[in-house]
C-alpha positions in Angstrom: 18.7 71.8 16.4 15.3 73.5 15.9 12.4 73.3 18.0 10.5 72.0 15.2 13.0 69.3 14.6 13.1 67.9 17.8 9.1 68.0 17.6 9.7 65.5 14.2 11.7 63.9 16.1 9.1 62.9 18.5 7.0 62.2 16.0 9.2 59.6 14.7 9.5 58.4 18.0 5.6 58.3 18.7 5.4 56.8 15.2 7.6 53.9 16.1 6.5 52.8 19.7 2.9 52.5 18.3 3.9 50.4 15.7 6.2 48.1 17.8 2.9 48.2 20.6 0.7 46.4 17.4 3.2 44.5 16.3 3.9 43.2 20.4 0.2 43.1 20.4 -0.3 41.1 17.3 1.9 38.8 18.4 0.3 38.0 21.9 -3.0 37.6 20.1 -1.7 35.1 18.1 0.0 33.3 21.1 -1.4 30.1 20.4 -2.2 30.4 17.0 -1.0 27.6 15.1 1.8 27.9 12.1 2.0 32.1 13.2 5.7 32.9 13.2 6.4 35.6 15.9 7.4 38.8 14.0 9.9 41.8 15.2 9.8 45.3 14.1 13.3 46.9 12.7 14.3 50.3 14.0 16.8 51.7 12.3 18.3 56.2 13.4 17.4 58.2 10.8 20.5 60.1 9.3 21.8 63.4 11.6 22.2 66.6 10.3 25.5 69.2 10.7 24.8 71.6 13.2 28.6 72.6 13.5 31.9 71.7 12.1 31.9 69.2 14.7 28.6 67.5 15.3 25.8 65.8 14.1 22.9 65.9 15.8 19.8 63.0 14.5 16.6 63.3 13.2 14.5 60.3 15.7 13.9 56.9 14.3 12.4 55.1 11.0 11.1 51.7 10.9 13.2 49.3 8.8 10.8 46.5 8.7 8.5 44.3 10.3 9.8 40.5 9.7 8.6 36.9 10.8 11.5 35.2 12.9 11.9 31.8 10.4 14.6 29.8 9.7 14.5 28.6 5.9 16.8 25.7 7.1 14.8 24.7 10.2 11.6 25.0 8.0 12.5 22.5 5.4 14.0 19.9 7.9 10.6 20.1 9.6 8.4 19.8 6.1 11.0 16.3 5.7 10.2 15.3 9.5 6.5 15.9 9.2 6.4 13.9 6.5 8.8 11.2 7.4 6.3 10.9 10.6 3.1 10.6 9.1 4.6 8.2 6.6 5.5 6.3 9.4 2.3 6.3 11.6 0.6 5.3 8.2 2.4 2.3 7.7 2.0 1.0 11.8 -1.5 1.7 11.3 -1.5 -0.8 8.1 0.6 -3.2 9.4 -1.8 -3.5 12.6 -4.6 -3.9 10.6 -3.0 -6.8 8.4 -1.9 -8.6 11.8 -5.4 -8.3 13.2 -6.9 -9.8 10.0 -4.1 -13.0 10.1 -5.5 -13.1 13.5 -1.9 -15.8 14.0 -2.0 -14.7 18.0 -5.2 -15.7 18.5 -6.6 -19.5 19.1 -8.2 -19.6 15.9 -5.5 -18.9 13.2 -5.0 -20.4 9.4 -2.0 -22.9 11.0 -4.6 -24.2 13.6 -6.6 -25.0 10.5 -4.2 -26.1 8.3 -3.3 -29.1 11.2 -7.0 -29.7 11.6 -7.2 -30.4 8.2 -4.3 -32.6 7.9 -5.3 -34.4 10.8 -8.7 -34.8 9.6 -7.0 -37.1 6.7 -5.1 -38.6 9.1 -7.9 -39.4 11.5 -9.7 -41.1 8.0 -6.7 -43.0 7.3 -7.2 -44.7 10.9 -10.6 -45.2 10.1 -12.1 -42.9 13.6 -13.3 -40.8 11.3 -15.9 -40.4 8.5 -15.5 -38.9 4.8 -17.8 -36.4 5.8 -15.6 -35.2 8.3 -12.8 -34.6 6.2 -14.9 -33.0 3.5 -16.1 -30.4 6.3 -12.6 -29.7 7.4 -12.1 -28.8 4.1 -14.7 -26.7 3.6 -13.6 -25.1 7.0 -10.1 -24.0 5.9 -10.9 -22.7 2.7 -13.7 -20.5 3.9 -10.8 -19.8 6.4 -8.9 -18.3 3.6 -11.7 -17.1 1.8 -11.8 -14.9 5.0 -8.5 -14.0 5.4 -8.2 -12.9 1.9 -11.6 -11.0 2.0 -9.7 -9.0 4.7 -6.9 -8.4 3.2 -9.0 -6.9 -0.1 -10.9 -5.0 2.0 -7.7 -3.4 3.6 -6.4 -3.0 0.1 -9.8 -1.7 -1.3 -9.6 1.2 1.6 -6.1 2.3 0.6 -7.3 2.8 -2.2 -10.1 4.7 -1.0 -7.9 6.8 1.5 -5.9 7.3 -2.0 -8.3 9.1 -3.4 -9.5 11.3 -0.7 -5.8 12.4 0.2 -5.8 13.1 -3.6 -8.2 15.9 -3.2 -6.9 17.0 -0.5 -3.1 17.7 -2.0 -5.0 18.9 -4.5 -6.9 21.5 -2.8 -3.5 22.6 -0.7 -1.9 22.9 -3.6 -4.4 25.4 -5.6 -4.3 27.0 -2.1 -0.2 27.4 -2.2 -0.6 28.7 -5.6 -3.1 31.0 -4.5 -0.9 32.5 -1.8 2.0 33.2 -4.1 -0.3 34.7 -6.1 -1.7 37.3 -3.4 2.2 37.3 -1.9 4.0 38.8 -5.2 1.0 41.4 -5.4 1.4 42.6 -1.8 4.8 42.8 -1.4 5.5 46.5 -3.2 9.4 47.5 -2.9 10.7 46.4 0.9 7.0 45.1 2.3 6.6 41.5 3.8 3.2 40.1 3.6 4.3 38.4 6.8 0.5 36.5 7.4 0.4 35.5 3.9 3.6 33.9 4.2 2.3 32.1 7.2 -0.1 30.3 5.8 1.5 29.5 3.1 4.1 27.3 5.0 1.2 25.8 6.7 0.0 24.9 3.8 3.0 23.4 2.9 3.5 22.1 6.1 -0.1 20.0 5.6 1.2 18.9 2.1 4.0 17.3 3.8 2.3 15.2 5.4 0.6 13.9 2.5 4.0 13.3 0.3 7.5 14.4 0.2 7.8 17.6 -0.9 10.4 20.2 -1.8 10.0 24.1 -1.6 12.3 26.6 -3.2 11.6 30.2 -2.5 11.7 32.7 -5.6 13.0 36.5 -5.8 9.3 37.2 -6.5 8.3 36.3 -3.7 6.6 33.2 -4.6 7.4 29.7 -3.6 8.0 26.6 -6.4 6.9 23.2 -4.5 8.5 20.2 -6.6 8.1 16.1 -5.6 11.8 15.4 -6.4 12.4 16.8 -9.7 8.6 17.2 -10.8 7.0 20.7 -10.1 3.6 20.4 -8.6 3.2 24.6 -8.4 4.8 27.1 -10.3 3.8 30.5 -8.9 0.8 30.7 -9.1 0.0 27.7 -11.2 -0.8 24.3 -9.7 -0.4 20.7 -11.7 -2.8 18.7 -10.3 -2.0 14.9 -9.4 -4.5 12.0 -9.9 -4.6 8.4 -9.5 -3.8 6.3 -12.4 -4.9 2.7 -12.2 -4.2 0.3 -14.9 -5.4 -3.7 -15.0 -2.9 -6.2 -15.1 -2.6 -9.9 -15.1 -1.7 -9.5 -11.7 -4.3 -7.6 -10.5 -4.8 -3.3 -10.3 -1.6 -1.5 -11.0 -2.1 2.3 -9.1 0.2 4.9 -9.8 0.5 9.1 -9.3 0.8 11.0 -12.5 0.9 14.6 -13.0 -0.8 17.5 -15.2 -2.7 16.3 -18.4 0.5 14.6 -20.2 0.1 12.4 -16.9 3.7 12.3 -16.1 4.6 9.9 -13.5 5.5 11.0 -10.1 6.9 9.2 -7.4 6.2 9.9 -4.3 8.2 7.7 -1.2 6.8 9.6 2.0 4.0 11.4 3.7 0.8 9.0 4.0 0.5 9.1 -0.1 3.6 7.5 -0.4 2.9 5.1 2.5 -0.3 4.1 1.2 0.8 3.0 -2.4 3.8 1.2 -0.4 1.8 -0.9 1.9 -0.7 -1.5 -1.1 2.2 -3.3 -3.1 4.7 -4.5 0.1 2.4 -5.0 3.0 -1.1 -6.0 1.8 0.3 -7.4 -1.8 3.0 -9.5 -0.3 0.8 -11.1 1.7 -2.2 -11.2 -0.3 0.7 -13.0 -2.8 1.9 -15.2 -0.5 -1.6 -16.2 1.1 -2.8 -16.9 -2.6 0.4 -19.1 -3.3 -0.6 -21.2 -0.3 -3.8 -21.7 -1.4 -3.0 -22.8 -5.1 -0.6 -24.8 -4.0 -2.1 -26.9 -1.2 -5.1 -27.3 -3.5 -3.0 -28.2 -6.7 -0.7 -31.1 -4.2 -4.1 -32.2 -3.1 -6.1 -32.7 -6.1 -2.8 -34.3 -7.6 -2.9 -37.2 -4.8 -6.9 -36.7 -4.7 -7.2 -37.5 -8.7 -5.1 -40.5 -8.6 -7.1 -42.0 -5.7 -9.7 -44.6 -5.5 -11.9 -46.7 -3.1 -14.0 -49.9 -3.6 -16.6 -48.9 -6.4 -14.6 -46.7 -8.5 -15.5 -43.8 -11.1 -18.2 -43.5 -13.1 -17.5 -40.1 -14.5 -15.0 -37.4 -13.7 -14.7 -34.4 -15.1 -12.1 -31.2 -15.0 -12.6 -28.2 -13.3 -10.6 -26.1 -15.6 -12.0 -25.3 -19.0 -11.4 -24.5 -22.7 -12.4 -22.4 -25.1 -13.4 -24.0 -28.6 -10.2 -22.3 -30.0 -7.5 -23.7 -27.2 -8.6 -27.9 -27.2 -6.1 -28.1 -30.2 -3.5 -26.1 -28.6 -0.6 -27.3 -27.0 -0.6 -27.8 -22.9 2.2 -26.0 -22.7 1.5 -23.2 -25.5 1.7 -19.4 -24.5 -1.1 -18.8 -26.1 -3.6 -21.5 -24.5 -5.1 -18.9 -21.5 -6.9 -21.6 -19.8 -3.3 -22.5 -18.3 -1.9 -19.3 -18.4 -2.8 -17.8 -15.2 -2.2 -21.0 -13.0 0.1 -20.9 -10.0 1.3 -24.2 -11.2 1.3 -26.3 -14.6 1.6 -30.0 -16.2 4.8 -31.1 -17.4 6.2 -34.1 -19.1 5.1 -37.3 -18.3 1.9 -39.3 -18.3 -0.4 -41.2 -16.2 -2.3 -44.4 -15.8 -6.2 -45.0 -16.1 -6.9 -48.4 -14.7 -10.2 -49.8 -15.6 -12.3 -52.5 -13.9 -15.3 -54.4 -15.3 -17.7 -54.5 -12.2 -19.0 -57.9 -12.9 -16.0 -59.8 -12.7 -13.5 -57.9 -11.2 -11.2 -57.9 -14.2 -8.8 -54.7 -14.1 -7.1 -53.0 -17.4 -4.7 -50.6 -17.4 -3.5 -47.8 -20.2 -0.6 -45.4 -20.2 -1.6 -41.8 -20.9 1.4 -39.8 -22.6 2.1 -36.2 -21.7 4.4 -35.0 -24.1 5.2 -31.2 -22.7 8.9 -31.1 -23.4 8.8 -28.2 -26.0 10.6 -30.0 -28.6 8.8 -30.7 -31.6 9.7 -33.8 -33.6 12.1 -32.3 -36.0 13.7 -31.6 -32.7 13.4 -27.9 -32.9 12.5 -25.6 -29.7 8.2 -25.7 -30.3 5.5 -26.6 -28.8 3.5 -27.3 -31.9 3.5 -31.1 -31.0 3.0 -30.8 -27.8 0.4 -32.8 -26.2 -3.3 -30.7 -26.4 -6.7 -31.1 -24.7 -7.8 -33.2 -27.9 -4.9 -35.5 -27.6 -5.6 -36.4 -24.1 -9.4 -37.1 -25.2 -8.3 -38.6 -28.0 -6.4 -41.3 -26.1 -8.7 -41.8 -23.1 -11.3 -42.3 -25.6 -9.6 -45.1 -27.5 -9.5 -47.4 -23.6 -11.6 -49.7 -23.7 -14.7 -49.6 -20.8 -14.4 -45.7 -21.4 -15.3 -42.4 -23.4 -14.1 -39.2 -22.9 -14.9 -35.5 -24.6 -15.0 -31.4 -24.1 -18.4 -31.0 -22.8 -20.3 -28.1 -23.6 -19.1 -26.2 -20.8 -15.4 -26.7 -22.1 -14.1 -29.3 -19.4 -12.8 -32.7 -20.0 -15.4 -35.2 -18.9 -14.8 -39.0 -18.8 -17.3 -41.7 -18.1 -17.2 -45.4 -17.8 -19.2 -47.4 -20.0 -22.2 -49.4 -18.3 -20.7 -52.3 -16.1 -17.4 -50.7 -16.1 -16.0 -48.4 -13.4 -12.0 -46.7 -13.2 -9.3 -44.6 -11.5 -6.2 -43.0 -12.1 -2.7 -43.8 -11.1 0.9 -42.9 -11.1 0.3 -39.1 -12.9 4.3 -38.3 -13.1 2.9 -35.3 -15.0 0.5 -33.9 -12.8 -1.8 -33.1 -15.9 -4.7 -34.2 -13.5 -4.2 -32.1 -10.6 -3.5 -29.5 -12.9 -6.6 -30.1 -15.1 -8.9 -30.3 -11.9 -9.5 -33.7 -12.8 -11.6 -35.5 -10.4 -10.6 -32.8 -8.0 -10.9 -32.3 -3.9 -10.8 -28.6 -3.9 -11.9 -26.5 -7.0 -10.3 -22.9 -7.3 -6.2 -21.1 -7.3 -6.3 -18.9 -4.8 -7.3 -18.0 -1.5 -10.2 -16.0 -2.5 -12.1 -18.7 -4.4 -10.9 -22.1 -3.3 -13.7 -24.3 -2.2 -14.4 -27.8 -1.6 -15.7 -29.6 -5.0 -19.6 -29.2 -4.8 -19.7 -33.4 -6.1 -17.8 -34.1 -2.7 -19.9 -32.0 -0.8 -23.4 -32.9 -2.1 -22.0 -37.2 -1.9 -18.9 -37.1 0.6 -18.8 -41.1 0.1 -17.3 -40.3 -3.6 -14.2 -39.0 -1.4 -11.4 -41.1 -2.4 -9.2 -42.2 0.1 -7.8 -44.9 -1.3 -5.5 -46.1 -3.8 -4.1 -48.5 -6.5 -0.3 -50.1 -5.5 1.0 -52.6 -7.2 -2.7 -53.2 -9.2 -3.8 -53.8 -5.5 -6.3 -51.2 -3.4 -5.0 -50.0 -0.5 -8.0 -48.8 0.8 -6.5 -45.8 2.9 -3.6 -45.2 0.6 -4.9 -41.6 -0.3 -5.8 -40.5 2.9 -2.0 -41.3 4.0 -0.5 -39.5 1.3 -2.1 -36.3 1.8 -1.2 -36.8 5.7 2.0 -37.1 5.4 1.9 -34.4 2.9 1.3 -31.5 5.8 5.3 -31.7 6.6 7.1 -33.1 3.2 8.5 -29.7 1.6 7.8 -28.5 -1.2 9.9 -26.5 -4.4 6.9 -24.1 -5.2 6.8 -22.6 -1.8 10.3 -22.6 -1.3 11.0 -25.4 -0.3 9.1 -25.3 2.9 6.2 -27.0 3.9 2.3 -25.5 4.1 2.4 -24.7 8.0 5.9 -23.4 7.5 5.4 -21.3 4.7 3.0 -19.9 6.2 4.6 -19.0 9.3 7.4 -17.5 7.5 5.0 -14.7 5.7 3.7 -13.9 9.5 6.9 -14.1 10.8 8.2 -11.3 8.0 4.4 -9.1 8.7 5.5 -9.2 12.3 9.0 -8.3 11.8 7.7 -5.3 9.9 5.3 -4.4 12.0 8.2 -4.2 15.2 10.4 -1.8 12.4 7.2 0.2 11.7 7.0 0.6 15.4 10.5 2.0 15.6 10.2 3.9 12.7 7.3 5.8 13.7 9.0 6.3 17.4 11.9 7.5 15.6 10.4 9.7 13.5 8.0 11.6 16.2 11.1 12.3 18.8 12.8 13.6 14.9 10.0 15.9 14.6 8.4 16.9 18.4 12.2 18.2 18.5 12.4 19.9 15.5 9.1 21.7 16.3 10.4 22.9 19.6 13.4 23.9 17.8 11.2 25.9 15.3 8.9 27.6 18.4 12.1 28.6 20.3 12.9 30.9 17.3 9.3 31.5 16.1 6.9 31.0 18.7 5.6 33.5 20.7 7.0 34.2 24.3 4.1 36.3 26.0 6.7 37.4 28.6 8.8 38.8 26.1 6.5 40.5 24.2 5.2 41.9 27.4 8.5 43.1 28.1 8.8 44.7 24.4 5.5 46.3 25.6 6.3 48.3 28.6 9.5 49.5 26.8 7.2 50.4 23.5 4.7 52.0 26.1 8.2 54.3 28.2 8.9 55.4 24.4 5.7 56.6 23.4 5.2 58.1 26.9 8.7 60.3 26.3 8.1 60.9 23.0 4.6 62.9 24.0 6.5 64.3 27.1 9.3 65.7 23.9 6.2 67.0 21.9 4.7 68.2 24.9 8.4 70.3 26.1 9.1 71.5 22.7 5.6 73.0 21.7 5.6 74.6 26.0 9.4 76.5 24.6 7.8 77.2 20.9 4.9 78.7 22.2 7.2 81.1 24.3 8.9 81.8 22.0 6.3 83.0 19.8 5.0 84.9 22.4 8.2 86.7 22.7 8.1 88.4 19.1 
């Protein structure tokens, strides 16, 4: 071997050590630098050259590469954990928030008020305590559920408000992934790994998994695809942007995620997107559902009982709370097309009811049957509703008893009044047309968000009817008993539970989810704390190692100058020879 090889070969060797003493370097910089992958250099001999039949003698060292010490495997079980977790911490978060607002720990809760309520009736029926009482009580619960629902809207009106911001967030992360691929393919030229490119590009990644669950697949190019199950969200260096998509329903605000301008739907289960639309729906809907059946309900079985009730001086007037359109009064009950009974949580059937009719002056009653004919066959016998009882029949008949008149007022509502000297009540309504109608009503309203105590009760409590007609006889507590007893009897529409226990069922299943969210979330940070210490034993930064790799990098460069340093001493001899 020449004197002038073994002064490349020192070269090489000075080459190589001061490359490994940036790279060790690099890496203890960026110690605690978060989403750096630790990054080795690769040595590789270079190829010897004959120097006899027998031997081959080398020609120093080449560097091979410089690469980031990743596991594609570890990497995408950790994008699945992150996401998982945050999904998880979401959802707790949520369900906290709906059990604060339910408030069922506390001393003041909705079943407190529900047997306040109740008891108030009660309390009347025993004559200890006044109409006015129970007219408060009333007004008490329902702004108790006006609150509870208010909270619950609220809760729902922030998810969607968190919806959008994460929106813009994924967004931005993903025109940022795009971007990297973009500057990735360009840099990488033959063998060359843009190794901090590549880092934050998983931790960009990384930060969209926590937003949804996301899949990466890594491309010869370089580049890396991100898809949300089978729908790509970037494509090299092209990124579909996602948006929220809300529609209006019957049922309230539909929200969705779409993607790109076609607005394809995407679904996304995980990350705190996909646990935000599922509390919207499971958590906050259910219970916004199942708060708002309560409410219609215990204001449609009151209003039934309350409508048929009566006390010493009768009606004058009563009027619906539910109105009609001009177009609906000659439309069936029961038609699908009538919307003033579409929406209701509950509806009239077949049947009729009684309006009894006194004349003041002597006492004399009256009574007339009121026919409800909602059985959806139409006299031909034929499945139809076309003659089906309407809003015009009803007045129609009510105006033909004597003592009384009855019309659609302007407003659209069914109003009857007594003629002077007379006064009257309902009885008997097998098909709860009144309570259905609003008719002389104790609460006005279908759900918990707007029911209310009738204004007329509120403004003259002593129109509160608590009793009722048996027999042609007035019991003159009959009414408030009834809706007494009514707090326990159960019920078909909620399941055949009673109000108090209905209730506690839909706390009982928020606080059951809230314990699983608990263990989810528990489950799902020990899932990923250990795949991130898995992930920093192979790419985190050790600074003893790399301080080890130092003082050998530092030994190499020092004999490589000592080899320069020998072989330039015996050149220079040499020359000095000739």
């Amino acid at each position: 071997m020449s004197l002038t090889g073994a002064i490349q070969i020192g070269r090489s060797a000075l080459t190589a050590s001061q490359i490994g003493i940036q790279v060790a370097s690099n890496n203890m910089a960026n110690a605690a630098t978060p989403g750096y992958s630790r990054q080795a250099i690769g040595l590789d001999p270079i190829r010897g050259t004959r120097q006899s039949l027998s031997a081959f003698v080398g020609r120093g060292v080449t560097i091979s590469s410089i690469q980031r010490q990743v596991s594609e495997g570890l990497r995408t079980r950790l994008e699945g954990a992150i996401s998982e977790q945050a999904a998880a911490r979401t959802m707790l978060d949520l369900f906290s928030t709906i059990e604060s607002s339910l408030s069922e720990l506390g001393d003041a809760d909705l079943s407190s008020e529900l047997n306040e309520f109740f008891g108030a009736w009660s309390e009347r029926a025993n004559l200890t305590q006044s109409s006015a009482v129970v007219v408060q009580r009333g007004q008490q619960l329902a702004g108790f559920l006006n609150r509870i629902a208010g909270d619950l809207r609220g809760t729902r009106d922030g998810i969607d408000a968190d919806l959008d911001i994460n929106m813009v967030e994924a967004n931005r992360l993903m025109a940022e992934v795009a971007d990297l691929n973009k500057k990735i393919v360009s840099a990488e030229v033959g063998t060359a790994v843009a190794n901090g490119l590549r880092d934050q590009r998983d931790q960009a990644i990384g930060s969209l998994s926590e937003m949804m669950d996301v899949t990466s697949v890594d491309q010869a190019s370089g580049a890396t695809d991100v898809l949300i199950g089978s729908t790509p969200i970037v494509l090299g260096d092209v990124a579909r942007p996602l948006s929220v998509r809300r529609v209006s329903t019957n049922d309230g605000i539909e929200v969705s995620i779409v993607s790109g301008q076609n607005e394809r739907d995407v679904r996304i289960s995980s990350g705190r997107i996909g646990a935000l639309l599922e509390a919207r729906e499971t958590a906050v809907g259910s219970t916004l559902d199942q708060l708002d059946q309560l409410a219609g309900q215990l204001s449609f079985e009151i209003n039934k009982l309350h409508a048929t009730g009566a006390n010493i001086n009768g009606l004058t007037i009563a009027r619906s709370q539910l109105t009609f359109a001009p177009d609906q009064t000659s439309l069936a009950l029961n038609d699908p097309s009538n919307d003033a009974l579409a929406d209701l949580p509950f509806s009239a059937k077949n049947g009729g009811f009684f309006v009894h009719v006194r004349h003041d002056a002597t006492g004399e009653r009256s009574s007339k049957r009121i026919d409800v004919d909602l059985d959806g066959i139409a006299n031909d016998l034929s499945r139809s509703t076309l003659d089906d009882t309407s809003i015009d029949d009803i007045v129609t008949q009510l105006d033909a008893v004597d003592g009384i008149n009855a019309r659609v007022d302007q407003q659209g509502r069914l109003e009857i009044k007594s003629d002077s000297g007379y006064s009257f009540n309902f009885a008997d309504d097998s098909s709860d047309l009144l309570g259905t109608l609003g008719v002389n009503a104790y609460f006005t309203g279908t759900s918990a968000r707007d029911i209310a105590v009738n204004t007329e009760l509120v403004d003259h409590p002593g129109s509160l009817q608590v009793g009722r007609i048996v027999d042609g006889q007035l019991i003159e507590n009959g009414t408030a008993l009834a809706i007494a007893q009514r707090q326990d009897e159960p019920l078909t529409a909620l399941g055949g539970e009673s109000f108090r226990g209905y209730w506690q069922s839909g706390v009982q299943r928020v606080a059951g989810q809230t314990g699983t969210a608990i263990n989810r979330e528990g489950s799902a940070t020990i899932v990923r704390e250990s795949l991130e210490a898995q992930r920093a034993g192979i790419s985190g930064v050790s600074i003893d190692e790399e301080s080890i790799d130092l003082l050998n990098f530092q030994r190499q460069y020092q004999g490589a100058a000592r080899v320069i340093s020998i072989a330039d001493q015996l050149l220079q001899t040499l020359l000095s020879i000739v």
